[in-house]
N, C-alpha and C positions, 0 to 999 in steps of 0.2 A: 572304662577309662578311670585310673586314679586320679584324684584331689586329694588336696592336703589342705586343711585348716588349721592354723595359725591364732592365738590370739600372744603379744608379744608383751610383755610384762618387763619394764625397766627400758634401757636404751640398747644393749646388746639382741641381735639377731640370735633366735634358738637355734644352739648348735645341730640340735637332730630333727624333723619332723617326721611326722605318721602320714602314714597312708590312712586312707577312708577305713581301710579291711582294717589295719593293724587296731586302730581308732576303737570298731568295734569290737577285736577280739579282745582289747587290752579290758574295755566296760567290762564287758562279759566276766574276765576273770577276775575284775575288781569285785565286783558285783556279787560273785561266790563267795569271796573273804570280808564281805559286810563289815568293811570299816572304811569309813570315811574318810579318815586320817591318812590314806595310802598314797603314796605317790608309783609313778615306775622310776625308777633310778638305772640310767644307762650311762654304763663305765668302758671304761676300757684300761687294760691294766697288762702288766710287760708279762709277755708268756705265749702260749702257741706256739705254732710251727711256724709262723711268719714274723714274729715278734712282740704282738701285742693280741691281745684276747680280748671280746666282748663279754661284757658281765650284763643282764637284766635283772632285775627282781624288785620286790613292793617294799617300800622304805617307809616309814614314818617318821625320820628323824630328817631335816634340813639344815646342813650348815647354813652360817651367815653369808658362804662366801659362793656356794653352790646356784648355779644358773636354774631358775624355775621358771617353768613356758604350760600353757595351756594348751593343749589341741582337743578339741572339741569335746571337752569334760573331763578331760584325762590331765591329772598333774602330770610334769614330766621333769627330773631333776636330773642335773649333771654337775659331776664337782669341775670345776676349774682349767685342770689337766687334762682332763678327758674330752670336754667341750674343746678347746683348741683339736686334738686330733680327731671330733666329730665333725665341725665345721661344713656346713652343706649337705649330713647325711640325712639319708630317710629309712624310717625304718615300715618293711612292709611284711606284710600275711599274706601267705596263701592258703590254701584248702582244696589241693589239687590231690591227681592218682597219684605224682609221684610224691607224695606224701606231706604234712600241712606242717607250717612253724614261720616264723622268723626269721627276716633275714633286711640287712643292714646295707645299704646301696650307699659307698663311703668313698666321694672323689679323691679324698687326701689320699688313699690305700695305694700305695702301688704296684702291689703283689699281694694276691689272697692265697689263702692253701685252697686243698679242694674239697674240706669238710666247710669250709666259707664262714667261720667262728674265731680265724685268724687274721691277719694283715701285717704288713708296715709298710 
């Protein structure tokens, strides 16, 4: 069974949460690039086959205006724009045979392609 931990920083609800797996795989990879300073920055931005694309990757820079949320030791930042069209997502890991990665369970989407990295 997946959990999600939460800690909520400010008065806005964090646009995305983790799963427990993702939770760990994100340490894990923080863990490798030994800096402290890292957040995960999860965007979304106009492109894909469905309209808009998912971006991840480790930031060290925060805007003033960027939503920052903890889950369970994992900074987690999002600009503005993006947080509106994440709104209730989770992002989760797997580690299965049909092969391991990321992936973004996003109520607002209303149409995914079928590499699952696009939406609108």
């Amino acid at each position: 069974m997946t959990t999600m931990s939460t800690v909520t920083i400010g008065k806005k609800p964090s646009p995305i949460t983790l799963s427990d797996e993702a939770t760990a795989k994100v340490t894990d990879l923080l863990a490798q690039e030994g800096n402290d300073a890292l957040a995960l920055r999860v965007a979304v931005r106009p492109g894909g086959c469905s309209g808009y694309s998912y971006e991840m990757f480790f930031d060290s820079e925060i805007a003033a205006d960027d939503v920052l949320r903890d889950h369970g030791g994992v900074k987690v930042v999002v600009d503005p724009a993006s947080a509106e069209l994440l709104k209730g997502s989770v992002l989760e890991y797997s580690d299965g045979l049909q092969g391991a990665g990321f992936h973004i369970s996003n109520p607002n989407a209303t149409r995914t392609c079928g590499c699952g990295s696009s939406f609108s």
